[in-house]
N, C-alpha and C positions, 0 to 999 in steps of 0.2 A: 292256313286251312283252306281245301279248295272247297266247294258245297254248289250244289244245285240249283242256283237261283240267279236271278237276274242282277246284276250289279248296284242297282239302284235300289231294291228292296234290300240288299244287306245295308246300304252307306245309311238306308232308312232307319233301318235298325240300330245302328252306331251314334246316326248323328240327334234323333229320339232320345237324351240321356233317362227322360224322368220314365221312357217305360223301362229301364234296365233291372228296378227291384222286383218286377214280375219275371224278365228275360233271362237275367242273367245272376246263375249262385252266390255268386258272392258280396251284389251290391244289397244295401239295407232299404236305401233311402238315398233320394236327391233331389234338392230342392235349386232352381232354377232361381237366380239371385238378378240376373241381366241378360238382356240380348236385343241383338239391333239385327240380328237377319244373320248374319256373320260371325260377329264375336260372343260370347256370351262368359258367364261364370257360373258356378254349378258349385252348391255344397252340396259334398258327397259324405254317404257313409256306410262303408262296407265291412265284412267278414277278411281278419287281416292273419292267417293262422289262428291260434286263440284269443285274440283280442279284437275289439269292435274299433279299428280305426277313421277318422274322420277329416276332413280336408276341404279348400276351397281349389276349384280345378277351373283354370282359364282355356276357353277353348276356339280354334278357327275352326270355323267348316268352310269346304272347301267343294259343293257340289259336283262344279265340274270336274276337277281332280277325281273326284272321289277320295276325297282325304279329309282325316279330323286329326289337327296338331293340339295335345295338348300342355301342358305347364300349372303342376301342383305351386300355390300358394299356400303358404305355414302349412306345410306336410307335416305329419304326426309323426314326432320322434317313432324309431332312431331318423329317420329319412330327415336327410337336411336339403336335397333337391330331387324331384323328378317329372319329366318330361317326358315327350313320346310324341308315337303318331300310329294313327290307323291308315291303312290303303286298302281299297277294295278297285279290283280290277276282273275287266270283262278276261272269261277263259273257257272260248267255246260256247258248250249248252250254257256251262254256270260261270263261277265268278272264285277268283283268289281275294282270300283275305289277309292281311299281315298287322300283326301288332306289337310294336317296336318300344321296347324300353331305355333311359338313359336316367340315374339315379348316382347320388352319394349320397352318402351319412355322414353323422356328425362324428367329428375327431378323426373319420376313417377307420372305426373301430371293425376289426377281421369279422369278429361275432356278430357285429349288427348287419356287415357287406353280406355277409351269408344269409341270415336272415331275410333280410329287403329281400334277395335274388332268390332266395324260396319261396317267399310266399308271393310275391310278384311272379311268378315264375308259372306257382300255381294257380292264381287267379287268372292268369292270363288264357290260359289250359282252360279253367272252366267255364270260361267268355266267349272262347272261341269253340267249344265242344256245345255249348248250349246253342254259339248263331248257327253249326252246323246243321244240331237239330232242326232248328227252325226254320234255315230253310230249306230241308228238307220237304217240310209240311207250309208251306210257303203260303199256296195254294188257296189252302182254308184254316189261316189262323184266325180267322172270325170265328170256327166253329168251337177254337179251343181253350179261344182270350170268352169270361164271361164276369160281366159286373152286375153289380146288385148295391141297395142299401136302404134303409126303413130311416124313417125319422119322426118324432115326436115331438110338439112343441108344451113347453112346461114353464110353469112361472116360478122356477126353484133359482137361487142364484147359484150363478156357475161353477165358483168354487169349488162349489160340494159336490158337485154333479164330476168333475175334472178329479176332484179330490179320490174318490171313490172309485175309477177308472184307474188312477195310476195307482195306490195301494192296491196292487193285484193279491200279494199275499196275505192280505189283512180280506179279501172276498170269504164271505158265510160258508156253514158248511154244505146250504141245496144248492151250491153251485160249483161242489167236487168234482165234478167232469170241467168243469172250465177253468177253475180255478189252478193256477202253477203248484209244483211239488214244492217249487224254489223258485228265489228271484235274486239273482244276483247284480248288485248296482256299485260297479268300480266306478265310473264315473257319473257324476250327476246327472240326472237325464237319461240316460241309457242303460236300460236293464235288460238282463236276459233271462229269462224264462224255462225253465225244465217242468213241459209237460208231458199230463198222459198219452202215451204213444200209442194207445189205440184207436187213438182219432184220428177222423182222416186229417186231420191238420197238423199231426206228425208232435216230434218229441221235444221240439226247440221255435222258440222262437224268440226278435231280437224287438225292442219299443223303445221308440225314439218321443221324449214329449216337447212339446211346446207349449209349456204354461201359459205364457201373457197371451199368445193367438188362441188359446180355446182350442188345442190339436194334439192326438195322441197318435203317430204311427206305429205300424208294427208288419215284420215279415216273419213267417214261421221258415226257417232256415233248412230243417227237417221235418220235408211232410210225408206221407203214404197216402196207397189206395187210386183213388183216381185224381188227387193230385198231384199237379209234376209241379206247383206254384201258387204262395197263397200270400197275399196282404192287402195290409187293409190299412180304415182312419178312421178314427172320431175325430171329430167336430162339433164344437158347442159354440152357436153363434145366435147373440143377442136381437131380437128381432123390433124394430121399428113401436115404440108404444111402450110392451110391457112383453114380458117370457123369453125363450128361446128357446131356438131347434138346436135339439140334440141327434146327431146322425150316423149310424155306422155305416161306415162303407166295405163290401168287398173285391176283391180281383183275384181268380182265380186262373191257374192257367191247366189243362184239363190235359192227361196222357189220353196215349191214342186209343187205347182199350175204353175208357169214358167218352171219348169222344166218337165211339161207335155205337156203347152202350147208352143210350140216352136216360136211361134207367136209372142206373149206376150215378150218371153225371146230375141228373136232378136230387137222387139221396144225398150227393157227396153237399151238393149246394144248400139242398137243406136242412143240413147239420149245422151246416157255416152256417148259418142265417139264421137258423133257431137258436145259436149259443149267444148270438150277438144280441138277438131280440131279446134275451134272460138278462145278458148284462146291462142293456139300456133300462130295463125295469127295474133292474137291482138300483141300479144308478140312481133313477129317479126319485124312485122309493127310501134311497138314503137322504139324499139333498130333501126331499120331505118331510122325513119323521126328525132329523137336524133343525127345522127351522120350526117345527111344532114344539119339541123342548125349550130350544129359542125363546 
């Protein structure tokens, strides 16, 4: 992929893993496990064709090169190994990009080589069509990256608070706009969500929890409107004494039409932030009338 921008603002972009769930389609989530400057390890978890696959990915950056080598750890069957490397190189006004795969599967089964090489294939495609976008708009992606998040400190225990976050499809019925049509949970932990599509937060989204940390992520996979990018986190974290802050976070990443309309882009966010601000209350107010029964 050739694109518009400086070499060092794409390698920024590559070697940045943990902003790739706002950057780029297909990642979910990645949580940053090690790094000394150099090497690092990264759990990852992205969109894998129709399944939510997940991995430990060891990685070199390579500044001066401009190169990130990396090497899947217990890859999510079928993948029995895969490797790679990104190169970003000056070209001209802008900069080439290349992103290199080497993979097998397990047994060597034909069905699963096809598989891995499709959807490897297509994720790659949308990694590298999303950095084009970006940097395209290089320039002023301050005006199109926007965060937010409210927090509440409550004397409810966390549980319940956490409890009442991840049963999304068990949510009341005055919170039918927020609430999922469905919740599909193949594997523990990770559920996906089919919401109503006429929000701007689109008709899909993926949530990753982490019960013992007090943390619930989530990316909406399919969003509309003046979003090109939406995710977020709760956090429920015990605070020094007695209570704890409950917090929702947003990150939003804004098309260019919202990013002109400022209008537009302040509705889109205060949709997001009012849906959030209902659930933190729902939340509350459960882990309360729970512990009044109690």
């Amino acid at each position: 992929m050739t694109a518009p921008a400086p070499s060092g603002v794409l390698y920024g972009l590559i070697a940045d893993a943990t902003v790739w769930p706002l950057f780029f389609p297909p990642s979910v989530h990645v949580e940053q496990l090690d790094f000394d400057g150099t090497r690092e390890r990264l759990r990852m978890w992205a969109v894998a064709g129709d399944r939510i696959s997940s991995w430990v990915s060891h990685r070199r950056l390579d500044v001066g090169q401009r190169q990130v080598e990396f090497r899947q750890e217990r890859p999510s069957a079928p993948v029995e190994t895969m490797t790679g490397l990104w190169t970003v190189e000056p070209l001209g006004d802008g900069s080439r990009v290349t992103l290199e795969h080497a993979f097998t599967v397990i047994g060597d089964a034909p069905a699963d080589a096809a598989w891995t090489e499709r959807v490897t294939r297509a994720n790659s495609r949308a990694q590298l069509q999303r950095l084009a976008w970006l940097a395209e708009r290089w320039t002023r992606l301050d005006d199109l990256v926007m965060s937010f998040e409210d927090t509440v400190r409550v004397n409810v225990p966390a549980e319940l608070v956490f409890d009442f976050l991840y049963r999304a499809g068990d949510w009341p019925d005055d919170l039918a706009g927020t609430r999922p049509l469905t919740v599909q949970e193949d594997t523990p932990g990770i559920q996906v969500l089919a919401l109503d599509g006429r929000s701007a937060t689109g008709g899909e989204a993926v949530r990753i929890s982490f019960p013992a940390a007090g943390r619930l992520v989530h990316k909406h996979t399919r969003t509309s409107g003046p979003l090109a990018a939406y995710t977020g986190e709760w956090t429920i974290e015990p605070q020094p004494g007695a209570g704890l802050d409950v917090t929702v976070r947003h990150d939003v990443l804004l098309n260019d039409d919202a990013a002109l309309d400022q209008d537009a882009a302040r509705r889109a966010c205060d949709e997001v932030g009012r849906a959030g601000r209902r659930l933190l209350e729902h939340a509350v107010r459960h882990a309360s009338d729970a512990v009044r029964v109690l």
